[in-house]
DOBA-634257 format. One record per residue (C-alpha): y, x, z; residue number from 1. Coordinates in nm, 2 decimals. Last residue first. Layout:
% DOBA-634257
+--------+--------+--------+-----+
|     py |     px |     pz | pos |
+--------+--------+--------+-----+
|      Y |      X |      Z | NUM |
...
+--------+--------+--------+-----+
//
This chain:
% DOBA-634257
+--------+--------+--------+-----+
|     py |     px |     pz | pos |
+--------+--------+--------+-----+
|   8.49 |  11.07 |   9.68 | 267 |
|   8.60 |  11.05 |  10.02 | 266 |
|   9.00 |  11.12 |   9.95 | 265 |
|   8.90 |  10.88 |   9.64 | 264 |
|   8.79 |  10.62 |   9.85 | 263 |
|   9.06 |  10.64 |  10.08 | 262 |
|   9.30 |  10.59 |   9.80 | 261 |
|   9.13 |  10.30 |   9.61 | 260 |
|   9.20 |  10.14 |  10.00 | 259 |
|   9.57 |  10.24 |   9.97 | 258 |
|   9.60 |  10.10 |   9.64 | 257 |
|   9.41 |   9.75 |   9.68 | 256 |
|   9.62 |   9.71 |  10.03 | 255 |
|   9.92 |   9.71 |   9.78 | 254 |
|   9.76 |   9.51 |   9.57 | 253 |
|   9.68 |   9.25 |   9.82 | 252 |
|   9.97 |   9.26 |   9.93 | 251 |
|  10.23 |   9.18 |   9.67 | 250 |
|  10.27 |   8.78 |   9.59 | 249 |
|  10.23 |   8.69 |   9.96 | 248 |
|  10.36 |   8.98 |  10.09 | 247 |
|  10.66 |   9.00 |   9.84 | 246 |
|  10.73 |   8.64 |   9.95 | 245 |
|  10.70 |   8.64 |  10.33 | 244 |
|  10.91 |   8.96 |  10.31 | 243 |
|  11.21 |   8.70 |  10.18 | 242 |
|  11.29 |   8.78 |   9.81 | 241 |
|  11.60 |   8.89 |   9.58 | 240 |
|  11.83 |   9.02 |   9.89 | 239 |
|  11.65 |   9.26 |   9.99 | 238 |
|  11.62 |   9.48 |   9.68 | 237 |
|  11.26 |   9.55 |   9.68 | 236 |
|  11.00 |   9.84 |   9.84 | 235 |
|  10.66 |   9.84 |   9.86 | 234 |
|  10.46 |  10.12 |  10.11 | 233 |
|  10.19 |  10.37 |  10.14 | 232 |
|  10.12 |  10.48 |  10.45 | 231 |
|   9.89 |  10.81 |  10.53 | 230 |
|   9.63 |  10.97 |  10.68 | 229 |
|   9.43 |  10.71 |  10.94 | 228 |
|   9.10 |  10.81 |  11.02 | 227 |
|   8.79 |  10.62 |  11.02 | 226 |
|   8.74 |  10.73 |  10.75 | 225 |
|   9.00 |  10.81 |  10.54 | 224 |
|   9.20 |  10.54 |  10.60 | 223 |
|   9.56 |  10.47 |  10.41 | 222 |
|   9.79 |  10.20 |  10.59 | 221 |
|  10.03 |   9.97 |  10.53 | 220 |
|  10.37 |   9.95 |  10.40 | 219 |
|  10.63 |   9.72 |  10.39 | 218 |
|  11.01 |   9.74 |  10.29 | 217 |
|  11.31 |   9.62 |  10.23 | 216 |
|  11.66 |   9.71 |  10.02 | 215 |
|  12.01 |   9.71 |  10.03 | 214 |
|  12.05 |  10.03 |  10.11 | 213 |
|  12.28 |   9.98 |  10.44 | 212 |
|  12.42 |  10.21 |  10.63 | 211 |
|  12.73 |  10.09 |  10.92 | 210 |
|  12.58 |   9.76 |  10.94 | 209 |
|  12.23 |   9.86 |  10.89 | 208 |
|  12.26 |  10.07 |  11.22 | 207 |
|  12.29 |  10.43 |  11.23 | 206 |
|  11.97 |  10.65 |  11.29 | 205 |
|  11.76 |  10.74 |  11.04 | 204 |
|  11.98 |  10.55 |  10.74 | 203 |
|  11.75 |  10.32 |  10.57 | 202 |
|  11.92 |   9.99 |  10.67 | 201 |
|  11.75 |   9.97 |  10.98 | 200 |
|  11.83 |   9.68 |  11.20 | 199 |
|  11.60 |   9.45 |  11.11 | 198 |
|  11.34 |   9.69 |  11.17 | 197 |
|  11.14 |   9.76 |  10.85 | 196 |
|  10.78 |   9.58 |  10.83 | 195 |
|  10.45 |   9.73 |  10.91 | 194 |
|  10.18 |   9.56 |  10.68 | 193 |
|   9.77 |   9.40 |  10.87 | 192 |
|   9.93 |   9.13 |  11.05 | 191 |
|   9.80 |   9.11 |  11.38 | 190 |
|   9.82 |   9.57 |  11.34 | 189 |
|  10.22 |   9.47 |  11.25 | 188 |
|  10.25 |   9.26 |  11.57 | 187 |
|  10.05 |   9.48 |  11.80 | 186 |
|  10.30 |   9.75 |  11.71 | 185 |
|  10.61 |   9.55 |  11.74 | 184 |
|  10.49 |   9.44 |  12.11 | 183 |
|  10.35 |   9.76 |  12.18 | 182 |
|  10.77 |   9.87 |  12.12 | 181 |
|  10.92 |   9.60 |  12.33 | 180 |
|  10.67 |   9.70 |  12.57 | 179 |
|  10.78 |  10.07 |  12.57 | 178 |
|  11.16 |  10.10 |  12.57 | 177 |
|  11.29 |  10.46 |  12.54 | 176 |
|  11.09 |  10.55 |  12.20 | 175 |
|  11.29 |  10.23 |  12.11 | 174 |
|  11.61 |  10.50 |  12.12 | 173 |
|  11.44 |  10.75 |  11.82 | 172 |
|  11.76 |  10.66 |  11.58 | 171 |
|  12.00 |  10.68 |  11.83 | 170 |
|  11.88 |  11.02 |  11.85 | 169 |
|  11.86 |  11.20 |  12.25 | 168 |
|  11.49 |  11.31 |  12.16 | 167 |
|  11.23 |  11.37 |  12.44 | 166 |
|  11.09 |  11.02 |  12.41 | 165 |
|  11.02 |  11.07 |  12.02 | 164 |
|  10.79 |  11.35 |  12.14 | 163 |
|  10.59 |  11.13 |  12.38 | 162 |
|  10.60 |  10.82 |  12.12 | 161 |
|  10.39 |  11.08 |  11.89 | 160 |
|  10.17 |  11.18 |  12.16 | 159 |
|  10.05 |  10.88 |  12.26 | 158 |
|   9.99 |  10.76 |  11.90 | 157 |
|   9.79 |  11.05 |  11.85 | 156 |
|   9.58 |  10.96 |  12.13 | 155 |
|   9.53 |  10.57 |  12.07 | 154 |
|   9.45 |  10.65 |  11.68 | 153 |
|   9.68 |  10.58 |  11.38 | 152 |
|   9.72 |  10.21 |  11.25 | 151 |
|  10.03 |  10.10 |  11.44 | 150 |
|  10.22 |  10.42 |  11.43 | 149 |
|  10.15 |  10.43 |  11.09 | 148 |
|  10.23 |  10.11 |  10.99 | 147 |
|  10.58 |  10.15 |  11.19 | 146 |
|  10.65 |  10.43 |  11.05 | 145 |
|  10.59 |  10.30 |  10.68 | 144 |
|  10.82 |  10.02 |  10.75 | 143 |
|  11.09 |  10.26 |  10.92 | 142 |
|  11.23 |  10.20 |  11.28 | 141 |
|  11.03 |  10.39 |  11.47 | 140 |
|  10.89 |  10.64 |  11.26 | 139 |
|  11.25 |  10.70 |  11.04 | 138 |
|  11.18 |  10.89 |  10.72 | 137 |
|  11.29 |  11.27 |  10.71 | 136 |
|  11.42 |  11.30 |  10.37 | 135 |
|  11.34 |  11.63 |  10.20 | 134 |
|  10.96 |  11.60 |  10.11 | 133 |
|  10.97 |  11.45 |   9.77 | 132 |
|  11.33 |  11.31 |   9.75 | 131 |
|  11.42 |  10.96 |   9.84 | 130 |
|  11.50 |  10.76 |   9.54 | 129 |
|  11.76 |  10.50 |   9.45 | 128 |
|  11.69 |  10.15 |   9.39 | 127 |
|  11.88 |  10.00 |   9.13 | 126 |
|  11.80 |  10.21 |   8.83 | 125 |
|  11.44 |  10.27 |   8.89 | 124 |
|  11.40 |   9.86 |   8.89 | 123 |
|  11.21 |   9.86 |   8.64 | 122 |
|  10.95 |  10.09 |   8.83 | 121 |
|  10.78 |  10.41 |   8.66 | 120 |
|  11.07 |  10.65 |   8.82 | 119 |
|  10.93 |  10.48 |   9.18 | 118 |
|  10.60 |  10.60 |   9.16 | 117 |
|  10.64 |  10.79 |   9.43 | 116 |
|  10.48 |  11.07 |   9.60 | 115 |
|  10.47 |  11.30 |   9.89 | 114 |
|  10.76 |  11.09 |  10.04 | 113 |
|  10.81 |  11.22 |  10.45 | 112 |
|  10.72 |  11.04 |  10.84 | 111 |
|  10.94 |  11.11 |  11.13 | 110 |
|  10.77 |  11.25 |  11.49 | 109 |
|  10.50 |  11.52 |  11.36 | 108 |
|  10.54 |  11.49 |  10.99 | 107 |
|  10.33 |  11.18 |  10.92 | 106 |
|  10.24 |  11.12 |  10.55 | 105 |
|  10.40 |  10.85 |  10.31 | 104 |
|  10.33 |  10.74 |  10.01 | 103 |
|  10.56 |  10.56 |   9.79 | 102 |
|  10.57 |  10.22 |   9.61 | 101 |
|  10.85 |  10.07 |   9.32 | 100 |
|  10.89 |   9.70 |   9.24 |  99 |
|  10.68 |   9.66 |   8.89 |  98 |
|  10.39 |   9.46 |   9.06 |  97 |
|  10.12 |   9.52 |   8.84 |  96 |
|  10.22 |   9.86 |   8.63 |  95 |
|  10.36 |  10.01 |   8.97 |  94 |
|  10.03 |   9.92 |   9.12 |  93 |
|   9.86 |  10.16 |   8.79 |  92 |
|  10.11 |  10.45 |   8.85 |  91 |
|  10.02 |  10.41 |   9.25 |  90 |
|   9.64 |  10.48 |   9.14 |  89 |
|   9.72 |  10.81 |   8.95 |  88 |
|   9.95 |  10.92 |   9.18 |  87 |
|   9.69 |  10.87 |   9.45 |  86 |
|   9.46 |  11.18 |   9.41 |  85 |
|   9.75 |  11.43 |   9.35 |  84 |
|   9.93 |  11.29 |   9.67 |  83 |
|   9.60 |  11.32 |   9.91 |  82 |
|   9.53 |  11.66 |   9.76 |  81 |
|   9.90 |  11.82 |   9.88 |  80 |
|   9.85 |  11.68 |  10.19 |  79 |
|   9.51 |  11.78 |  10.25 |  78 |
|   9.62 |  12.19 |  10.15 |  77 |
|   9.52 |  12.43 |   9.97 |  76 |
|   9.48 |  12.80 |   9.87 |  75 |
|   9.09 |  12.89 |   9.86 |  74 |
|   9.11 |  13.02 |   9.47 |  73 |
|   8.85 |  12.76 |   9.41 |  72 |
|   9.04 |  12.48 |   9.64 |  71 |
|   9.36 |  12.51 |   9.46 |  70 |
|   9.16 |  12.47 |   9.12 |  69 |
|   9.03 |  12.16 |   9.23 |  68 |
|   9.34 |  12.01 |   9.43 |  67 |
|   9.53 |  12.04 |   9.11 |  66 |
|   9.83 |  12.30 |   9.13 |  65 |
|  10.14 |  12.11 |   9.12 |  64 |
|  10.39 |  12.04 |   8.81 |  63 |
|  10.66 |  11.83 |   8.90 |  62 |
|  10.80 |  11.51 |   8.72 |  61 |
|  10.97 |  11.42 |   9.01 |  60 |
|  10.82 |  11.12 |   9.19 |  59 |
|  10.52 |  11.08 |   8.94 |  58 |
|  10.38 |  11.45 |   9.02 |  57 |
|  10.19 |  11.64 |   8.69 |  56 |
|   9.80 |  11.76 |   8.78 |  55 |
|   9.73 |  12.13 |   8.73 |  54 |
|   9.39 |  12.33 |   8.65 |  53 |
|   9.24 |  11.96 |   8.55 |  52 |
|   9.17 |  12.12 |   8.24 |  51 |
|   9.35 |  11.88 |   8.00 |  50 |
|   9.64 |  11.97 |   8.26 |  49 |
|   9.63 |  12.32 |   8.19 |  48 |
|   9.60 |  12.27 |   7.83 |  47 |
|   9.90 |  12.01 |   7.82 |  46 |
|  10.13 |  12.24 |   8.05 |  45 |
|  10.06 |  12.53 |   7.78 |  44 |
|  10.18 |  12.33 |   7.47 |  43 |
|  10.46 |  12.20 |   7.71 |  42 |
|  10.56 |  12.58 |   7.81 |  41 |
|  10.58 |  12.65 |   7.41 |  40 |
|  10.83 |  12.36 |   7.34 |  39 |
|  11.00 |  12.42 |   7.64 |  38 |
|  11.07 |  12.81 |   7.52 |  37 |
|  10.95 |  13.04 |   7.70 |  36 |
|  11.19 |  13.25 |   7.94 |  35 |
|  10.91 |  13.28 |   8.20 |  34 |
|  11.11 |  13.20 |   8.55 |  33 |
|  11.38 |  12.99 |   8.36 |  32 |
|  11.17 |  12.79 |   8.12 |  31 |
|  10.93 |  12.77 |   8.43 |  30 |
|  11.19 |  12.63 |   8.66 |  29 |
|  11.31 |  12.46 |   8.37 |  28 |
|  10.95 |  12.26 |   8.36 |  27 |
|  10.96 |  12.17 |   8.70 |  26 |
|  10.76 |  12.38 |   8.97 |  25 |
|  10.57 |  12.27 |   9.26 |  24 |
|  10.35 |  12.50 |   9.52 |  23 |
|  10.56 |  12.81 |   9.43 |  22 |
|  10.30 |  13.06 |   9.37 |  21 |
|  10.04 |  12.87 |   9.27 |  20 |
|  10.28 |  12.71 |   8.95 |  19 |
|  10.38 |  13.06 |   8.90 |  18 |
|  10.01 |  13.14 |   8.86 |  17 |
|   9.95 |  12.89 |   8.64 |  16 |
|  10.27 |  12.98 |   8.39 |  15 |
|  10.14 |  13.36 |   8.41 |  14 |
|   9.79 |  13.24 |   8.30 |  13 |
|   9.92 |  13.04 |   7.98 |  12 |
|  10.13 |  13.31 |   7.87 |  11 |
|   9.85 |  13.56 |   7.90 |  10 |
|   9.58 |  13.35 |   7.73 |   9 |
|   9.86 |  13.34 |   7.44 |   8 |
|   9.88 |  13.66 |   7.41 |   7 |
|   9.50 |  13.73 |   7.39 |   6 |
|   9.48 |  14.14 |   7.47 |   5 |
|   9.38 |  14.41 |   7.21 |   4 |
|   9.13 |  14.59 |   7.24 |   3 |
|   9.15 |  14.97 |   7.12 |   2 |
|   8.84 |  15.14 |   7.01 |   1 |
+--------+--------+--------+-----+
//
């Protein structure tokens, strides 16, 4: 007797497994790849996320494998499971304090976005984006770098500051100049939020007067553990409010966030 197979099962299992395959796809990248319509992808991106087989990205609008799913088939990866577990928790600071957040995680010597909830904020239209990992984020002279740096253990400081040493960037140049730069970090761990460097108008290496974004930072840190993973920061059009300000009416939601983060990494 012939059986015949569940078309729509198919559909559905081909979209996953292009998902897999390519870590993060939009929904034209799986018009395109499948040549379903929208309309039937988005029936099928529903029931995979009603599963928890996928989880959608806040930065981009991205569809990821979920960190459960990922872990079953024995392809994943802590990054990619840190960003899935705190989109959820950066959509509800976004709700609270309506200036936009990301988190970051350390790429050897620079720090990258694996996850924004900046398309949420109000002020999405001002303040520009910084693609999910495509802009390498200044460690030295970035809020989120700084925190990092900061928080992170003796050791992996150490080594960190070792390979920014070995780089001829303007960018990396307080690398060069070690008490100046235990003097910023004991400052940001005395005050619990790495700042941006005056200086640093969001451009990795030219000064704020040649690049400058108009905007301001903090960031502090993400444990897990005793281990710090990741930064997650709060950015504002500079000249609107002092960092005094947004600390004072921000912080302790953003520490809220990172700390609901740990706790979920843990969970």
């Amino acid at each position: 007797m012939s059986v015949k197979s569940i078309r729509a099962l198919d559909r559905g299992l081909d979209v996953l497994r292009i998902i897999q395959e390519s870590k993060a796809a939009s929904l034209n990248d799986l018009h395109l790849a499948t040549r379903l319509s929208k309309a039937t992808l988005l029936r099928i991106l529903k029931t995979l996320l009603g599963r928890d087989l996928i989880w959608q990205r806040i930065a981009d609008g991205a569809y990821v494998p979920s960190y459960t799913f990922s872990k079953r088939a024995k392809v994943f990866d802590e990054e990619t499971h840190l960003a899935e577990v705190a989109a959820p928790i950066l959509a509800d600071l976004c709700t609270r304090v309506r200036w936009p957040s990301a988190l970051l995680s350390p790429r050897l010597d620079h720090m990258v976005t694996i996850e924004s909830n900046r398309p949420m904020s109000d002020f999405d239209y001002i303040i520009s984006p910084n693609p999910v990992g495509s802009f390498n984020v200044n460690m030295l002279r970035s809020a989120s770098g700084r925190c990092y740096l900061a928080f992170c253990s003796p050791e992996e400081r150490a080594a960190i500051i070792a390979r920014l040493r070995k780089s001829g960037r303007p960018g990396d140049a307080l690398a060069h100049n070690p008490a100046r730069l235990d003097r910023i970090l004991g400052e940001v761990r005395a005050r619990g939020y790495g700042t941006r460097d005056r200086d640093f108008g969001g451009h990795y290496d030219l000064p704020r007067s040649k690049v400058n974004d108009g905007r301001n930072s903090i960031a502090v840190p993400v444990h897990v553990g005793d281990e710090v993973v990741a930064c997650v920061n709060l950015t504002w059009i500079g000249r609107l409010a002092t960092v005094s300000i947004i600390a004072e009416r921000c912080l302790p939601q953003l520490n809220e966030a990172a700390r609901a983060i740990g706790r979920r990494m843990t969970a």
